[in-house]
Structure formats: C-alpha cells, structure tokens
C-alpha positions as CSV (number, residue, x, y, z in Angstrom):
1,X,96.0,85.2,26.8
2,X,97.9,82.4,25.0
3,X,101.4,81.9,26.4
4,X,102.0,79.3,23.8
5,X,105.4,79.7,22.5
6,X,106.1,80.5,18.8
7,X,108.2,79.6,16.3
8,X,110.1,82.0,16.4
9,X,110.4,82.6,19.8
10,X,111.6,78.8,20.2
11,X,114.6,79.6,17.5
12,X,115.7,82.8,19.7
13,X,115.4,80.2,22.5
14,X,118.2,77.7,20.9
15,X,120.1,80.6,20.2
16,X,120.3,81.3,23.8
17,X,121.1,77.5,24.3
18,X,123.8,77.6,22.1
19,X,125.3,80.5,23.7
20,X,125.0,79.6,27.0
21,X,126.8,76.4,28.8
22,X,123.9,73.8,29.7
23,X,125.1,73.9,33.2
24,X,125.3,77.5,33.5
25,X,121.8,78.4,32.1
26,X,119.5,80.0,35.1
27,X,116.9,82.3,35.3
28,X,119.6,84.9,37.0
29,X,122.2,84.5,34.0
30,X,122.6,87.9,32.5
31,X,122.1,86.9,29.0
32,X,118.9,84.4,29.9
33,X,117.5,87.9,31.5
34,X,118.6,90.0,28.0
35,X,116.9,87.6,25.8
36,X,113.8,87.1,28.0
37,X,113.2,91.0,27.9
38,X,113.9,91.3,24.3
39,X,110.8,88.4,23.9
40,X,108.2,89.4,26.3
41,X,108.9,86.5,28.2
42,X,110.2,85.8,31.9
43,X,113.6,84.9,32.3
44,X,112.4,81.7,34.1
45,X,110.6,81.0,31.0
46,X,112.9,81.2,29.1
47,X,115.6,79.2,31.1
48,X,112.5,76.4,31.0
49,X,112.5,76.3,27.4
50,X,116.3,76.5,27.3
51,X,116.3,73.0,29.4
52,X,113.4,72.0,27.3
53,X,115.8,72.4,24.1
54,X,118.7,70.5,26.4
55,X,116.4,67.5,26.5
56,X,116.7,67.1,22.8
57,X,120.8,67.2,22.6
58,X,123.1,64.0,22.2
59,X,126.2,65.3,23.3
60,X,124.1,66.2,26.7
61,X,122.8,62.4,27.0
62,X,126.7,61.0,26.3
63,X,128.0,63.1,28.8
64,X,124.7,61.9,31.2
65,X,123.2,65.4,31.3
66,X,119.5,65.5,30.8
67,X,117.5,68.5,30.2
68,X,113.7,69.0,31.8
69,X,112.2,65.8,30.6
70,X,109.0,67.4,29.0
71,X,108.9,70.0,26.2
72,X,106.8,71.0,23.5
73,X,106.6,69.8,19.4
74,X,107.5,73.1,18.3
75,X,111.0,72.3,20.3
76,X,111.1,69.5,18.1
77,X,110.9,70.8,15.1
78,X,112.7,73.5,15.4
79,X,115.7,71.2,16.8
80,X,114.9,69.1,13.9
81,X,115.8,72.3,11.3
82,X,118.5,73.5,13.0
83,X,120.6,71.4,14.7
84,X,122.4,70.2,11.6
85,X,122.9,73.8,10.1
86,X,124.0,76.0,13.4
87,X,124.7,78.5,10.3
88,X,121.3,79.1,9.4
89,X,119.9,78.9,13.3
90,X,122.6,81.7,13.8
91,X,121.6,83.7,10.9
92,X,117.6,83.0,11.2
93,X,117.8,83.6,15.2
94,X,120.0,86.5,15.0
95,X,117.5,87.9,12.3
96,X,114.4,87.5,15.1
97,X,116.4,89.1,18.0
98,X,117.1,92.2,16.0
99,X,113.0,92.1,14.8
100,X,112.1,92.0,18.2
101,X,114.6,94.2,20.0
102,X,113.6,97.1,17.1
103,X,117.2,96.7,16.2
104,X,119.2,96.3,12.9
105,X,120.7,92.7,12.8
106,X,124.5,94.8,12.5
107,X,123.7,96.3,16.1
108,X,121.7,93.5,17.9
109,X,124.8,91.0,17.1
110,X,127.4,93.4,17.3
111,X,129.0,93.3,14.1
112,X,131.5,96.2,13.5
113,X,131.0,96.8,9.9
114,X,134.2,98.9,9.9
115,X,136.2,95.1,10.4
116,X,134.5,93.4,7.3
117,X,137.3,92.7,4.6
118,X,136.7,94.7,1.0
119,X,134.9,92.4,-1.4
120,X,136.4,92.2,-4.0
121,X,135.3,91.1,-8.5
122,X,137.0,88.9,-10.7
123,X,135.9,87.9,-14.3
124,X,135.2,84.8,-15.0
125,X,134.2,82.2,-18.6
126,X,131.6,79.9,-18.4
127,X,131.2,77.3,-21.1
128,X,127.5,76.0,-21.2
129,X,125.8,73.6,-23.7
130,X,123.1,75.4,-25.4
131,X,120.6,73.5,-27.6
132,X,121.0,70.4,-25.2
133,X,117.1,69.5,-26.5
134,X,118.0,68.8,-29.8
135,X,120.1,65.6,-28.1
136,X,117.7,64.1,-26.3
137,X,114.7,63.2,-28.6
C-alpha cells in the first residue's frame, strides 16, 4: 500500500493549516479529526503534515516557531503555488474537500446560497482597433 501523500491531499492539508492556529493544531483538534476522516488519513497524519507545512512559513520563523523540521517536496511545491494566492488555495482546496467528502462545494464550505447579493448587468461600449496589421508592415 503507498501511503505517499498526494497532491491533492497536501492542498486540503494547508487548508487545514490555514484554518487552524499553528499552536493549536493536534491530532485531538476537532477539525484536524473532520479533515482526516474526509481524506482517508489518521488525524495524527494529518496533524504531521500540518507541522510539515508550518516548517515552510516565515511569519512562524519571525515569531521563533518552527514546524517538524522534515517534510516532503510535494509540501514544497504546493507551498510554493499557494502561499502567494490564499484565494486560489481556498478555492482549489475547498474544491478537493467537497470531491472527497461526496459533497457539493456550497454544502462542504457552508455557503448559504440564500445570503449571495443579486448579480446584477450593465451595458457597456468598447472601442477596439480593428485592422491593426495593416500598421505594422
């Protein structure tokens, strides 16, 4: 059986660490325990990779924290895509928990639908250059 960790796996993993207080995370936290049964993983496991992921924050190191001090490429690189854009690791993450948990993304993150504003059109002119080839010969 390979209990290597997957991509995906390691992006519902920094959601977890962004959810959860560094100092807080344990194998007994409710939501470490949530996200470990949605997975197929242990909660333990999960808390691991959660301190594997703290290992690779800044704002842990200027405060002194460390995470666990090994962890795995895959952390990496998924640190390395994310961290920059916490809107896509929310949107990409909370995509995978819903896959997983056989869930619609609307349930899974509890979004009430009912609270979304209307959306609303407004018409709009464009100019564009057209024939822009016929300049540049």
């Amino acid at each position: 059986m390979n209990n290597n960790w997957t991509r995906e796996e390691t992006i519902i993993a920094f959601n977890v660490y962004c959810k959860i207080p560094f100092k807080e995370s344990s194998k007994s936290h409710p939501m470490i325990i949530k996200y470990a049964n949605i997975i197929g993983r242990t909660p333990s496991a999960l808390n691991m990779k959660v301190g594997n992921i703290g290992r690779l924050d800044p704002k842990l190191k200027e405060k002194g924290i460390v995470g666990l001090s090994h962890g795995s490429k895959m952390e990496q690189l998924v640190w390395d895509e994310f961290y920059a854009n916490p809107e896509k690791l929310a949107y990409e993450s909370e995509c995978l928990i819903a896959k997983y948990a056989h869930d619609s993304v609307e349930h899974s993150a509890e979004i009430d639908l009912s609270d979304l504003p209307e959306g609303k059109d407004r018409m709009t002119m464009v100019k564009q250059r057209v024939n822009q080839s016929f300049f540049r010969t």
